[in-house]
N, C-alpha and C positions, 0 to 999 in steps of 0.2 A: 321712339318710345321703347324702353326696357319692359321687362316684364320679371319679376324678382315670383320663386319657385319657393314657398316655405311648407318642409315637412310637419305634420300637425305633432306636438309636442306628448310627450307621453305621458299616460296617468301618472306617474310619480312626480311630475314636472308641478301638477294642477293641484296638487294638496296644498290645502292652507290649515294652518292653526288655529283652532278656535279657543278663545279664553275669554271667561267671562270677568265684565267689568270692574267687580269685588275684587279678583283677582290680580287683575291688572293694575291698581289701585293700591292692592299692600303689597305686590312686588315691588314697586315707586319707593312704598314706604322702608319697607325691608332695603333695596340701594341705597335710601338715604341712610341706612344706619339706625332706623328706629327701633325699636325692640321690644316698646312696652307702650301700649295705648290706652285709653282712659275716657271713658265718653259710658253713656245713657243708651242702653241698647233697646232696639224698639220700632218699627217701625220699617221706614225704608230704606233704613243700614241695616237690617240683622243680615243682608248678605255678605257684607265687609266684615260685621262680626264673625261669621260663618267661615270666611278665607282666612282669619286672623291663624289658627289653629294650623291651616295646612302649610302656613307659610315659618310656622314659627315663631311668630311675635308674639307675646302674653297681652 
């Protein structure tokens, strides 16, 4: 039987990115090429309205 020695990984290694799902969402849209979107804002989209702005798309 082996025994395999792993050094513990450094704090910079354990960072993750956090992005919220609005975000994630009209980044999609922004690669697809969209640019300009069109819809009833209200409810439980004004977060996606919300990222429209940061992202660029009108």
């Amino acid at each position: 039987m082996s025994t395999v020695s792993v050094s513990p990984a450094s704090s910079t290694e354990n960072r993750v990115q956090t992005i919220r799902g609005a975000d994630l969402f009209v980044r999609c849209l922004r690669e697809l090429g969209v640019d300009t979107v069109f819809g009833y804002p209200g409810g439980a989209i004004m977060p996606i309205y919300d990222a429209l702005p940061r992202s660029g798309i009108t």
